[in-house]
PLY file of the C-alpha trace (Angstrom):
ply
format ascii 1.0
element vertex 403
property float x
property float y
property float z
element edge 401
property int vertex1
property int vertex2
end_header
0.00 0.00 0.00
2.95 2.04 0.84
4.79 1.32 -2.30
1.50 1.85 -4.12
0.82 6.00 -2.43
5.15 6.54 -3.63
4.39 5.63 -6.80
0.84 7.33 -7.46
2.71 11.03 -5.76
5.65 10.53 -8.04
3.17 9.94 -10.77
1.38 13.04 -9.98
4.55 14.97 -9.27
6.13 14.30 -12.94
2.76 14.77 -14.63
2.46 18.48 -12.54
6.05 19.15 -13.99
5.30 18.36 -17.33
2.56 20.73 -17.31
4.44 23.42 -15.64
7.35 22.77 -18.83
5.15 22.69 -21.17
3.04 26.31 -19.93
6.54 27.65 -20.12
7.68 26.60 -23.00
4.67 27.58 -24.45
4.60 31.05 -22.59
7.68 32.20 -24.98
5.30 31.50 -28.10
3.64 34.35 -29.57
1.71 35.09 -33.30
4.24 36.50 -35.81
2.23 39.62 -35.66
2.89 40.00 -31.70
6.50 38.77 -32.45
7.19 41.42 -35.03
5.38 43.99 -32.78
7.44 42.98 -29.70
10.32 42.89 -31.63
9.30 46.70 -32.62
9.86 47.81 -29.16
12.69 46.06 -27.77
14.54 46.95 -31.00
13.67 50.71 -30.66
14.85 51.14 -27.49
18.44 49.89 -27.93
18.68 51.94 -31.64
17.76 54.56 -29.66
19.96 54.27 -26.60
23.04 53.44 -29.76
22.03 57.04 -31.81
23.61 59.98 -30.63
20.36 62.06 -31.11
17.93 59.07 -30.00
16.51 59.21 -33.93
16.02 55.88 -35.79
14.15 54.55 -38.58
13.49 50.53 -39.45
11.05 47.83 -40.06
11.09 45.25 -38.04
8.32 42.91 -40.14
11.34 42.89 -43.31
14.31 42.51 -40.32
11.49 39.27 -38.70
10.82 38.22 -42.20
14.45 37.54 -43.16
15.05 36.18 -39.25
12.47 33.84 -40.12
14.40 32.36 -43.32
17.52 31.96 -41.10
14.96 30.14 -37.61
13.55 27.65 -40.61
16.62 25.93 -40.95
18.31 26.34 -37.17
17.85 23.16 -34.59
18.70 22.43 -31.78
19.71 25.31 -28.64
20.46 27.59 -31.76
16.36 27.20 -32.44
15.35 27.07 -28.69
17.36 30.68 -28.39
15.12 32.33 -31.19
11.89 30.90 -30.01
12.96 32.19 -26.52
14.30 35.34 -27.20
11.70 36.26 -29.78
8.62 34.57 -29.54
8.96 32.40 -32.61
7.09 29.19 -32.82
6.98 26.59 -35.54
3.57 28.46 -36.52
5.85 31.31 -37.19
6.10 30.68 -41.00
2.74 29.78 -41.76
1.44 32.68 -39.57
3.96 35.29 -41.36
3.23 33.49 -44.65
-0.27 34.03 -44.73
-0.09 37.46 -43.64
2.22 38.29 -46.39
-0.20 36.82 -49.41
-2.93 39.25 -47.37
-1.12 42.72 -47.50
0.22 41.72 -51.44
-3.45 42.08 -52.37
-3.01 45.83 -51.47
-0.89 48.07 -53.83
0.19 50.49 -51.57
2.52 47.41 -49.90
5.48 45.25 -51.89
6.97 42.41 -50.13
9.79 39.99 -51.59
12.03 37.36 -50.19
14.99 36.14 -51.84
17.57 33.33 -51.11
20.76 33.38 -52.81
23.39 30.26 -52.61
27.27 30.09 -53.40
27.50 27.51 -56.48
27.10 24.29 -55.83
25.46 24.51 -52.06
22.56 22.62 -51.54
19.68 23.26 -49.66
17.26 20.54 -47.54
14.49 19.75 -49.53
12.02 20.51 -46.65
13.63 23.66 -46.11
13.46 24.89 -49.47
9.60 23.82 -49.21
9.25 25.90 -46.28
11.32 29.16 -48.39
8.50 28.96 -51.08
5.50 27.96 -49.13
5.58 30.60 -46.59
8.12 33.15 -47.72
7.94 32.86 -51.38
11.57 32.25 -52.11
13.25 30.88 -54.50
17.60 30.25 -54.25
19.56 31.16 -56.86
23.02 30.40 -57.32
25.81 32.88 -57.22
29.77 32.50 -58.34
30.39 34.30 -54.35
33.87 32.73 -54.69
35.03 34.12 -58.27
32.57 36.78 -59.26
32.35 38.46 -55.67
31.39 42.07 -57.38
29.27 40.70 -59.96
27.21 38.51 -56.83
27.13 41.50 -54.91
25.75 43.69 -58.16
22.88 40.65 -58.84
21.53 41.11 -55.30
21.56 45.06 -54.73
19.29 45.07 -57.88
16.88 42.81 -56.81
17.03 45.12 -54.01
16.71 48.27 -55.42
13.83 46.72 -57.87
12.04 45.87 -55.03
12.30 49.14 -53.20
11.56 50.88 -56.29
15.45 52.35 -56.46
14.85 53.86 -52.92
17.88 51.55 -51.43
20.19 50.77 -54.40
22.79 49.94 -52.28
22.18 47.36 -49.08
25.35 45.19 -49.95
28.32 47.46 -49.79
31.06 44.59 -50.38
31.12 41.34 -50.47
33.27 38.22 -48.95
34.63 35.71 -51.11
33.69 32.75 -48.13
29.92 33.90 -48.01
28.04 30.40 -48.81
24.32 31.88 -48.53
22.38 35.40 -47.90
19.04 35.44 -47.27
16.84 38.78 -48.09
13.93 40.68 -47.72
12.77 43.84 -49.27
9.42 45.66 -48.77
8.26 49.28 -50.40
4.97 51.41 -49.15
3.65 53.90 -50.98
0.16 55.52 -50.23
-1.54 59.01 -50.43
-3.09 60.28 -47.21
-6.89 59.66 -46.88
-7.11 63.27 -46.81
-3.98 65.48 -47.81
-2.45 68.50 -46.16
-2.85 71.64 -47.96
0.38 72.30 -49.11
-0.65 76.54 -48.43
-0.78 75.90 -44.84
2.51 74.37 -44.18
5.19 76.98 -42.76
8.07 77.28 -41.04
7.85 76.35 -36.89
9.69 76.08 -34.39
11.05 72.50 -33.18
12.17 71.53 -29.83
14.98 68.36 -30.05
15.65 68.41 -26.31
17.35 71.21 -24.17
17.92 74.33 -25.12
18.01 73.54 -28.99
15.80 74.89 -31.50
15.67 74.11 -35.06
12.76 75.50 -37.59
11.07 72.74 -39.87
8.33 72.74 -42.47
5.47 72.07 -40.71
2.62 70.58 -42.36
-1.20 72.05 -40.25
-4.62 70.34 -40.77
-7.84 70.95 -38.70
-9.74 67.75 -38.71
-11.33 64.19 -37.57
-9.13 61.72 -36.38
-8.80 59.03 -33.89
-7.09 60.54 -31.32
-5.90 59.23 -27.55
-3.86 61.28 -24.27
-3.11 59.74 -21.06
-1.25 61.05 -18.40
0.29 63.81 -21.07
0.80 61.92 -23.60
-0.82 62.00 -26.99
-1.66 59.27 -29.33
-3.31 59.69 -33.09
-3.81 57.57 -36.36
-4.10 59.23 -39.54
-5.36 57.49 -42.11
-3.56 56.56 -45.54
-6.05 56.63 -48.48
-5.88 52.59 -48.51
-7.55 51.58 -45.96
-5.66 49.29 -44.83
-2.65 51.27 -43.35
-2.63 53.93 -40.72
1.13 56.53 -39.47
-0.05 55.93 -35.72
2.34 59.44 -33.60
2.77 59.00 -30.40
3.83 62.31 -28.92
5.20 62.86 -25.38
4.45 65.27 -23.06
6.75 68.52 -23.30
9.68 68.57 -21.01
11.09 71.41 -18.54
12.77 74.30 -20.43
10.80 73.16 -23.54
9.48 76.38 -25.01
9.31 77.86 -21.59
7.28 75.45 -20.67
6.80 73.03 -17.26
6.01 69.25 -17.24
1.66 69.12 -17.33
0.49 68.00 -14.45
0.04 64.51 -13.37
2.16 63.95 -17.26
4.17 60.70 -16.66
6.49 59.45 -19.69
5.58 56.44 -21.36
8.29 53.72 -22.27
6.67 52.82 -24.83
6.14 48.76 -25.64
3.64 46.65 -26.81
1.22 46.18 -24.31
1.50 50.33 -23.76
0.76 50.80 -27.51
-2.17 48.88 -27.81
-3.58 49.72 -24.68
-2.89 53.43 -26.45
-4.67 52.79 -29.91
-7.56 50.36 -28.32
-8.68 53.82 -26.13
-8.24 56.19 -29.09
-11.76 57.51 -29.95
-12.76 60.62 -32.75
-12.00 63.68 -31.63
-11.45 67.38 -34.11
-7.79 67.69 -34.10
-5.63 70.86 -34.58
-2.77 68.29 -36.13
0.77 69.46 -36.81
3.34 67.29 -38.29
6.48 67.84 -39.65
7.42 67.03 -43.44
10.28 64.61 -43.17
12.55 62.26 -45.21
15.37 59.89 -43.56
17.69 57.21 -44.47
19.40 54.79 -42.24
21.75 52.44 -42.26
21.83 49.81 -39.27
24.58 46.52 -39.15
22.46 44.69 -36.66
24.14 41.75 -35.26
24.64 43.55 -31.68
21.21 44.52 -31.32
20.44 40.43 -31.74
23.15 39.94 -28.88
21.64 42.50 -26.67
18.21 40.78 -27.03
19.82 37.41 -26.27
20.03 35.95 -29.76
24.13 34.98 -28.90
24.12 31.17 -30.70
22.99 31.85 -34.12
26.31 34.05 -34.80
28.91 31.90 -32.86
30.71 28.65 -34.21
28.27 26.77 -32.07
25.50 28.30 -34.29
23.20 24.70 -35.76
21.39 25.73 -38.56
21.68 22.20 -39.77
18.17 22.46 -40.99
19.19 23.98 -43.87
22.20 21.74 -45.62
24.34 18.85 -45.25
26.56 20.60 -47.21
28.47 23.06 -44.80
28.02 23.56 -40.99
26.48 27.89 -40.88
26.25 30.52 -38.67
25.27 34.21 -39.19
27.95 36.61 -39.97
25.98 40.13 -40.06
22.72 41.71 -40.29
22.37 43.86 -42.68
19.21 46.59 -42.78
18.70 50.02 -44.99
15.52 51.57 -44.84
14.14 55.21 -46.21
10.94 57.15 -45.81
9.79 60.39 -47.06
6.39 62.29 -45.71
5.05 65.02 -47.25
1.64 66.70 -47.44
0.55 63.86 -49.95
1.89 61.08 -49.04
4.41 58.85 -47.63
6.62 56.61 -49.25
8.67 54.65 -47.27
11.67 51.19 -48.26
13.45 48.63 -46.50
15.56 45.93 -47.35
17.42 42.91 -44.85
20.35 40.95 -45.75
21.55 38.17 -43.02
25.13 36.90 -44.47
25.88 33.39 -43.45
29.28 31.49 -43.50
30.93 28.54 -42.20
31.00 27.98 -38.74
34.23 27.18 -37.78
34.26 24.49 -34.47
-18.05 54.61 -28.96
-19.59 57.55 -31.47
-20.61 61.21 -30.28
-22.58 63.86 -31.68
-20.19 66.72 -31.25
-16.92 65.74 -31.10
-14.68 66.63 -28.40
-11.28 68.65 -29.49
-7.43 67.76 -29.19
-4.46 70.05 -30.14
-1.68 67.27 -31.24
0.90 69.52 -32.14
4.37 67.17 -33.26
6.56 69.72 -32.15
9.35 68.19 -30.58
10.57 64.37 -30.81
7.73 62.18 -31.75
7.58 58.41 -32.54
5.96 57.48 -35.65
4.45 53.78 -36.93
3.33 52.88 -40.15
0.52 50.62 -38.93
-1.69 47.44 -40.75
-4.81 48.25 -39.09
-6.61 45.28 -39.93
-3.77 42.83 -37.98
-2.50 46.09 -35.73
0.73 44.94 -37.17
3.94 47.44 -37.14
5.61 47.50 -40.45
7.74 50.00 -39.89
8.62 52.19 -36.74
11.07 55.28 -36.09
11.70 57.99 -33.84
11.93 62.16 -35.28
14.09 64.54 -33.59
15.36 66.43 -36.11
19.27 66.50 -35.00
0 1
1 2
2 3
3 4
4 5
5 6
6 7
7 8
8 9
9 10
10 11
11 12
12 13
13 14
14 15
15 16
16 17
17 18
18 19
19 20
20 21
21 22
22 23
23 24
24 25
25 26
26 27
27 28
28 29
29 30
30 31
31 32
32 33
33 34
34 35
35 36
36 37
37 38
38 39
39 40
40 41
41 42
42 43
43 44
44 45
45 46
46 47
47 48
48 49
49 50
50 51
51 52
52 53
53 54
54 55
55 56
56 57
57 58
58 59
59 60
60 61
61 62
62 63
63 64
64 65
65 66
66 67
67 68
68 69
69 70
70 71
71 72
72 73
73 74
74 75
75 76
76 77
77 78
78 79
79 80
80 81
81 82
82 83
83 84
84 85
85 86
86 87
87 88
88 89
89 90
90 91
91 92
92 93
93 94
94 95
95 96
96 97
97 98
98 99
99 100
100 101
101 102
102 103
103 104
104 105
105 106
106 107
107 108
108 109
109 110
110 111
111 112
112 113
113 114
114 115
115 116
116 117
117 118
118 119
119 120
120 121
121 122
122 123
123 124
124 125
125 126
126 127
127 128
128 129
129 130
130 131
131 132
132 133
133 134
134 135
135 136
136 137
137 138
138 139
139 140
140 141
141 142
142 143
143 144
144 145
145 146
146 147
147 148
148 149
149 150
150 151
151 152
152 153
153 154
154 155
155 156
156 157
157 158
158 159
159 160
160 161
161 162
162 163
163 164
164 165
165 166
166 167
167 168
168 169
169 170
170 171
171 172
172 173
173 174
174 175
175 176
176 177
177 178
178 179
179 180
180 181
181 182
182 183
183 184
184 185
185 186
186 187
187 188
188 189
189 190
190 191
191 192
192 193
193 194
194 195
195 196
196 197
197 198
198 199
199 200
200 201
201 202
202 203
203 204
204 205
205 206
206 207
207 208
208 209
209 210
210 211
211 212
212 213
213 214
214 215
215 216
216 217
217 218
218 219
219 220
220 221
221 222
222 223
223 224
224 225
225 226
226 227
227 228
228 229
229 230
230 231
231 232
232 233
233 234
234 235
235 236
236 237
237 238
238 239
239 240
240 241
241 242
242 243
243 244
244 245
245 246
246 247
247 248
248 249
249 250
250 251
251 252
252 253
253 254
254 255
255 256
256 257
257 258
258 259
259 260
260 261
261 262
262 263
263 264
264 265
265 266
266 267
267 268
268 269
269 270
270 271
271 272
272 273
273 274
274 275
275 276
276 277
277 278
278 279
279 280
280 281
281 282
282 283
283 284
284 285
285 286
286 287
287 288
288 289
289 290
290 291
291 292
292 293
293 294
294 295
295 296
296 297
297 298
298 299
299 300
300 301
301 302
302 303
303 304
304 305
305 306
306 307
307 308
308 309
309 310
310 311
311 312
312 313
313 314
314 315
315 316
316 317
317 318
318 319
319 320
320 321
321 322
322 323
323 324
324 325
325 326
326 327
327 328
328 329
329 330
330 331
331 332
332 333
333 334
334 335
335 336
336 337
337 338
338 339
339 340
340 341
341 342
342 343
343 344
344 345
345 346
346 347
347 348
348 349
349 350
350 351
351 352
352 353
353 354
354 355
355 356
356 357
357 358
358 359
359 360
360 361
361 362
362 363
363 364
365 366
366 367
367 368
368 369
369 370
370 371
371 372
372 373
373 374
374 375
375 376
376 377
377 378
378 379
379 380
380 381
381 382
382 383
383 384
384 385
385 386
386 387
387 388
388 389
389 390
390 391
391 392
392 393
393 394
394 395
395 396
396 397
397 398
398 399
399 400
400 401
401 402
């Protein structure tokens, strides 16, 4: 009878600690959509932290896309690292894959993947089902060895094809030893639901921080939008004439010194991540806005393999890295990160690029009738989102200051 209790509490005991393993393992799992948003954040705040003027610009679905190629073919602690570290599942590329052939349907939104091998490298056969399946990629060979320039020419203009010549340039050289590159490009172009009147933008003042002042074309409309504050700060979505998409400005309360100005009230700054921001847009309801926002056009340039060790993603670019999912042929690991982006807003539109390029080699070892009003005035540093409203999926995010 004895024997028979031990054995029915250790049964009970490893059946309670299964559970428990399997709730956290399955705790780190998230949609690709909450992934990429997630990502949006934690990536923010260290390009932030890394820019001298705390500006940045990127897309984190084209940097997840191309992350996604590389977590297809990684086993192993290499794969357990990703899912940990960024939320990835196995549902990942079917998630991300269907959500792709949705936003193609809309013109104002290109998407491409691309693969490209060193001669004579050759893939799994179930990875290169999961490439076209869910990412839409195809490999293509490339003499990497002999014909470096030429290789490096082929994929900047795929690139620049994709991005509609807005980054003609994402490869700036090119090893002999690379054995595979996997890309992503995406383009958005779309008018504003309603545009700006080009007669009412003038010349205002702009606040970076301290006692700086710049003056910046400042684009004024008086209108309806969805519209947000909290504890100071401001939150509002203004429509792109697709319906689809939404630039979602989150706007800070002012700081002391700012224009002569002292901290509102009760104004407590928001570091902003993913729960914050959709708490933010879930609460935003129509108000009549006096809007200002800047016009604005930026390019960056971002080699992002320390941001992935920051976050924790460490085994992927060591010699330990097992991304044996993907050949038989040579034992990988992730050399560099690679991400250009550009965006240009204007009274009638905005048009914004990306591209990602992770280089692998060998491893070696409620409605109201009259609305109520909101002056959102985007005078000092502001974060910005291009927004898929339908999925409340970040394509792109950056940060203005105008430095």
């Amino acid at each position: 009878m004895k024997t028979l209790r031990i054995i029915l509490t250790w049964f009970f005991i490893i059946i309670f600690l299964f559970s428990f393993l399997s709730s956290v393992k399955e705790s780190f799992a998230m949609t690709a959509n909450e992934s990429i948003n997630n990502f949006a954040f934690n990536a923010a705040k260290v390009l932030r932290e890394n820019s001298n003027s705390g500006e940045y610009f990127f897309s984190p679905y084209s940097i997840l896309s191309a992350f996604g190629m590389a977590y297809a073919g990684a086993e192993g602690n290499t794969a357990r690292e990703i899912e940990e570290t960024l939320g990835f599942s196995k549902d990942f590329h079917s998630e991300l894959g269907n959500f792709m052939k949705e936003i193609e349907e809309h013109e104002a939104f290109n998407t491409a993947n691309r693969v490209w091998l060193r001669e004579g490298l050759k893939l799994k056969d179930v990875y290169k089902d999961i490439l076209l399946m869910n990412y839409g990629s195809t490999a293509k060979e490339l003499n990497f060895k002999n014909d470096t320039e030429n290789s490096r020419k082929i994929i900047n203009k795929w690139v620049s094809d994709k991005t509609n010549a807005k980054i003609p340039e994402l490869l700036a050289q090119l090893e002999p030893m690379t054995q595979m590159i996997l890309t992503n490009a995406v383009y958005f172009n779309s008018a504003w639901e309603s545009k700006f009147n080009k007669k009412n933008t003038s010349k205002e003042k702009f606040y970076p921080g301290g006692c700086l002042v710049t003056e910046v074309d400042m684009m004024k409309k008086h209108s309806d939008f969805l519209y947000a504050e909290k504890d100071g700060n401001q939150i509002i979505k203004i429509p792109y004439e697709d319906p689809r998409f939404s630039m979602i400005v989150f706007l800070p309360p002012a700081v002391i010194g700012y224009a002569g100005t002292l901290v509102p009230k009760g104004a407590k700054f928001f570091d902003l991540n993913a729960e914050v921001f959709n708490d933010l847009v879930s609460s935003m309801r129509e108000y009549n806005v006096d809007l200002w926002l800047p016009k604005f056009k930026v390019e960056k340039r971002y080699e992002l393999k320390e941001l992935f060790d920051s976050l924790g993603v460490k085994l992927a670019f060591s010699d330990f890295a097992d991304f044996s999912g993907m050949t038989d042929d040579e034992k990988l690991k992730i050399d560099a990160v690679i991400h250009q982006t550009f965006i240009d807003v204007d009274e009638e539109k905005t048009e914004a690029a990306a591209a990602t390029a992770i280089i692998m080699v060998k491893a070696t070892a409620m409605p109201m009738d009259r609305k109520p009003t909101a002056v959102f005035h985007a005078d000092r540093p502001f974060e910005y989102f291009i927004v898929d409203d339908y999925t409340n999926t970040i394509l792109f995010a950056g940060r203005q200051t105008f430095e």
